[in-house]
Backbone bond lengths (Angstrom), bond angles and torsions (degrees), N, CA, C in turn:
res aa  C-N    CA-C-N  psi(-1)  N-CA   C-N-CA  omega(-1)  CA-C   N-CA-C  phi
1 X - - - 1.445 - - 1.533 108.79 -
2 X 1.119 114.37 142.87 1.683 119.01 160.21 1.254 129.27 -39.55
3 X 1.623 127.57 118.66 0.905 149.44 -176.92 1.527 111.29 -50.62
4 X 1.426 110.54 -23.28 1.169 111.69 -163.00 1.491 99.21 -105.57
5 X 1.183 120.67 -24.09 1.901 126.73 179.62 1.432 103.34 -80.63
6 X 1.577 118.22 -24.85 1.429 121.56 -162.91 2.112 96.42 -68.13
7 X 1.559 97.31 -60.12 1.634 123.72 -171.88 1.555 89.74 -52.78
8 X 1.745 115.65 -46.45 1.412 93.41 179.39 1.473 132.42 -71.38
9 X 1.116 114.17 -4.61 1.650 117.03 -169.61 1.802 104.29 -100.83
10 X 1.645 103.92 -29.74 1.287 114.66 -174.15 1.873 96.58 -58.40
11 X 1.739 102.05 -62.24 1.486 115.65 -177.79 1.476 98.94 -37.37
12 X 1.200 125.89 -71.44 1.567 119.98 -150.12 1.803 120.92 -65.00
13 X 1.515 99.45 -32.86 1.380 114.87 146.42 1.363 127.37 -42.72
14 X 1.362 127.97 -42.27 1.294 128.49 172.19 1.224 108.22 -75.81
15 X 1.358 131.71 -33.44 1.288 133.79 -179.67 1.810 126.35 -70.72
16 X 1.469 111.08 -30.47 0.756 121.08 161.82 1.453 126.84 -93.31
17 X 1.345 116.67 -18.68 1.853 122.03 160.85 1.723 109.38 -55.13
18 X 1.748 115.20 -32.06 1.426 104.90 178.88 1.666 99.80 -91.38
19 X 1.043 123.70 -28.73 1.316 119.78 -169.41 1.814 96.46 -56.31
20 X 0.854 100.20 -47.01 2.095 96.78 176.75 1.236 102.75 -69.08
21 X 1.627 138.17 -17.31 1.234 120.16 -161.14 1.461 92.14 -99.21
22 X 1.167 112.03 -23.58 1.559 96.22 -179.32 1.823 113.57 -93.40
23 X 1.309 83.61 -22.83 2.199 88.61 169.55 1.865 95.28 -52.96
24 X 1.301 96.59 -76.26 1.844 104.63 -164.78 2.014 127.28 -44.38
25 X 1.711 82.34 -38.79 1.498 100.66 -177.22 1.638 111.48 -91.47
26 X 1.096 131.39 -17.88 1.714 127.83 -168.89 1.607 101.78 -132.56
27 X 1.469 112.60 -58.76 1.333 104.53 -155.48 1.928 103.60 -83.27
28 X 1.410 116.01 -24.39 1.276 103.66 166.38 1.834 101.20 106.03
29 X 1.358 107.20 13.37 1.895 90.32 -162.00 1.321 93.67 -91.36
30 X 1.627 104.17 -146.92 1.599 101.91 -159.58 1.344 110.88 -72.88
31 X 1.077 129.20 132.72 1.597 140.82 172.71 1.461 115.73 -55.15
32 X 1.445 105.73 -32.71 1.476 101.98 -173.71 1.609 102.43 -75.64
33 X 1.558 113.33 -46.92 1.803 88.29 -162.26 1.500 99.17 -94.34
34 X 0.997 115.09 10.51 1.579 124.54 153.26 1.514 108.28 -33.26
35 X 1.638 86.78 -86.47 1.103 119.89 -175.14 2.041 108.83 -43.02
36 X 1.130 94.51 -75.90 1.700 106.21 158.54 1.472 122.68 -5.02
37 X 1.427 100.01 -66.67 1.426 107.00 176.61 1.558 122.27 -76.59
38 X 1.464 97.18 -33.72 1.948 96.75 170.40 2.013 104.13 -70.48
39 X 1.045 133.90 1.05 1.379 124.83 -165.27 1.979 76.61 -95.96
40 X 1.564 99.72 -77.95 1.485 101.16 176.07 1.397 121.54 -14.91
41 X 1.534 107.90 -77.32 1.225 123.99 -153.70 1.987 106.36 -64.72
42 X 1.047 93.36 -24.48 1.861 114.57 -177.08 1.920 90.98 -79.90
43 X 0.767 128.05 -58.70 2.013 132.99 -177.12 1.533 87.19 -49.97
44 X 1.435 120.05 -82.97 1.161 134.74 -176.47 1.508 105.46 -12.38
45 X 1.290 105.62 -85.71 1.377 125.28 -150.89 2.175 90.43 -60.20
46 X 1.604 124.51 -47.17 1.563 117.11 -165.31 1.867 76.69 -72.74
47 X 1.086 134.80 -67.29 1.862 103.27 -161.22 1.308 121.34 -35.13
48 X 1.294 104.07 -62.79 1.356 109.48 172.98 1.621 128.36 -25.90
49 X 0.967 87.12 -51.47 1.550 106.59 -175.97 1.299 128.13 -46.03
50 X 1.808 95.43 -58.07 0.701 117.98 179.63 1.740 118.04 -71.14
51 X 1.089 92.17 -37.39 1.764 90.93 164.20 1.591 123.95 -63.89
52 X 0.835 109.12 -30.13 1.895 132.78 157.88 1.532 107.03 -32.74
53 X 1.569 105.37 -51.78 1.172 117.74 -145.12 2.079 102.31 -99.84
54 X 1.386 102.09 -8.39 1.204 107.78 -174.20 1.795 96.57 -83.60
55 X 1.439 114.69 -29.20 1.449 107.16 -177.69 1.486 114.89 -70.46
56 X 1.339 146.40 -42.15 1.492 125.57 146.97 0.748 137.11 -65.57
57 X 1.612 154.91 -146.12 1.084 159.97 119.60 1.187 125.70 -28.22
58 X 1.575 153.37 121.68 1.275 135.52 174.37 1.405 116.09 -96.75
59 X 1.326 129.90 30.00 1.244 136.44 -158.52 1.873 100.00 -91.34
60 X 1.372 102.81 -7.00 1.620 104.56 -170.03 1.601 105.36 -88.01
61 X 1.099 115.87 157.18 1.482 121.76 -174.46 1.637 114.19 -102.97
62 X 1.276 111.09 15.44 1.648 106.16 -167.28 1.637 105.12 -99.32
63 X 1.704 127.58 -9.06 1.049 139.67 -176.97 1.534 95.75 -82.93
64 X 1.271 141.75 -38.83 1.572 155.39 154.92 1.208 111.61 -23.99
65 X 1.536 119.29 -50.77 1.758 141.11 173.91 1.639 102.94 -49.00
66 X 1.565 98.21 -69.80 1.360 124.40 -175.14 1.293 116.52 -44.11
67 X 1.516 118.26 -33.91 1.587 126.74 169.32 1.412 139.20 -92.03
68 X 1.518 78.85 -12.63 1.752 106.16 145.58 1.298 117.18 -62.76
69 X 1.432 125.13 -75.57 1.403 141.23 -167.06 1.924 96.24 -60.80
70 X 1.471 114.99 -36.87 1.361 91.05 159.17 1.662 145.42 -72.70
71 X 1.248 92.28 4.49 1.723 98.40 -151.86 2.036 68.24 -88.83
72 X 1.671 111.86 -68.24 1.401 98.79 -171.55 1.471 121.39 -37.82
73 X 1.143 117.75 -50.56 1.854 121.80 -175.69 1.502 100.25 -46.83
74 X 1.318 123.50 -50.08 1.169 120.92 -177.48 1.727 124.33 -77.65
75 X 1.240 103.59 -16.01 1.698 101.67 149.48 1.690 123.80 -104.96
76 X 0.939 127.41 50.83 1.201 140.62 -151.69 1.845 96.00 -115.31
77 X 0.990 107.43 -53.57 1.217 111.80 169.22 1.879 126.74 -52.58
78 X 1.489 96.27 -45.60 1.373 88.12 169.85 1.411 128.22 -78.20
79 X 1.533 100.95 -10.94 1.558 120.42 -175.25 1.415 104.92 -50.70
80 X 1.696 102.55 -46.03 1.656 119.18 -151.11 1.473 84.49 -77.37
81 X 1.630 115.01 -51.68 1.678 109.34 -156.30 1.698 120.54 -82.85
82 X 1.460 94.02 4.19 1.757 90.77 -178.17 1.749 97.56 -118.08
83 X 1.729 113.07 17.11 1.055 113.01 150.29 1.727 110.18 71.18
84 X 1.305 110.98 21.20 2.011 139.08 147.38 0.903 109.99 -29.20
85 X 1.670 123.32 -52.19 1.846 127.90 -134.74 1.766 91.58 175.28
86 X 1.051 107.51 152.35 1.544 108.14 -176.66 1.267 106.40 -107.98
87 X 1.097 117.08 142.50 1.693 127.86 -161.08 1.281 105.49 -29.53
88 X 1.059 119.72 -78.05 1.666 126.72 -144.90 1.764 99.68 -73.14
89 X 1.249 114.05 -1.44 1.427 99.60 165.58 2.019 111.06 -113.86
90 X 1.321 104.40 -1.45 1.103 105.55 153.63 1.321 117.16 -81.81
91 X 1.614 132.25 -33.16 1.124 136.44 173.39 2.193 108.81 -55.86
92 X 1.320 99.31 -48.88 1.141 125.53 -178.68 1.481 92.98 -48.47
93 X 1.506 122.24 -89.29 1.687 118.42 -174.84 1.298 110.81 -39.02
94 X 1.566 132.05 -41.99 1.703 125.33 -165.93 1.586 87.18 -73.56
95 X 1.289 147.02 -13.21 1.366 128.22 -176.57 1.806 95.30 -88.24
96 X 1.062 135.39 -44.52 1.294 138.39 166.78 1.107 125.05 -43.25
97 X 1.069 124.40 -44.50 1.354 142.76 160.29 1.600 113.30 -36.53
98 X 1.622 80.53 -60.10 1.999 96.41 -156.36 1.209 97.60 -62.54
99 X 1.853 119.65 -36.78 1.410 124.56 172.42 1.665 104.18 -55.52
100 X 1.335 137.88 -70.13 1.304 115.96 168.77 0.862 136.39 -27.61
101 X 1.296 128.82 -33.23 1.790 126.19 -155.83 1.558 82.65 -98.59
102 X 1.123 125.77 -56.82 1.627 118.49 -171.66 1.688 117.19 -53.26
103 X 1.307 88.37 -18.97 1.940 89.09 167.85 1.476 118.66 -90.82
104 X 1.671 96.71 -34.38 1.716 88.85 -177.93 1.478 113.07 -63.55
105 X 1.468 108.01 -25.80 1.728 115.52 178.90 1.452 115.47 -80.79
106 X 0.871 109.20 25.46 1.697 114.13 -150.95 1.694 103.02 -147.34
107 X 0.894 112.77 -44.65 1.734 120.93 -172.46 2.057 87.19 -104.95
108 X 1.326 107.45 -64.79 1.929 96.81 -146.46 0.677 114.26 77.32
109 X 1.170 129.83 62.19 2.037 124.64 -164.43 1.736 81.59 -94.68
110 X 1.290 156.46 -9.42 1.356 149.13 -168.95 1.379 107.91 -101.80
């Protein structure tokens, strides 16, 4: 597939994984398609990826990081609701994060 459809589906996935994180965690709306869309938008974004990852070499270890920083984004939600960390600084780390992962994909520093 195109390199360029791949980055686009990956992008919009990320965009819509925070768009639920900030529906569920700040603004308060419905939890379910909240939720809904972070299950989606979280599938979305590791296929993708992973197809990303079939066009170089995968011998590098910095995509490993990246599936780290996803595993948290994707518990982030329960973080906020079983009362871990209070939203907006769970919101706060998934933006840190997202800044990581966009560098590890971005630099390869590994």
């Amino acid at each position: 597939m195109d390199p360029v459809i791949l980055k686009t589906l990956h992008l919009a996935g990320a965009f819509a994984l925070f768009a639920s994180l900030g529906a569920s965690l700040l603004a308060g709306y419905s939890k379910k398609s909240s939720s809904i869309l972070h299950g989606i938008s979280l599938v979305l974004i590791l296929l993708v990826g992973f197809a990303m990852l079939k066009k170089p070499p995968m011998g590098q270890s910095w995509w490993i990081i990246k599936l780290g920083l996803w595993l948290f984004i994707g518990a982030a939600p329960a973080l906020a609701k079983r009362k871990v960390l209070p939203a907006w600084l769970v919101l706060v780390l998934c933006l840190a994060a997202a800044g990581a992962a966009a560098w590890l994909g971005l630099a390869k520093p590994f």
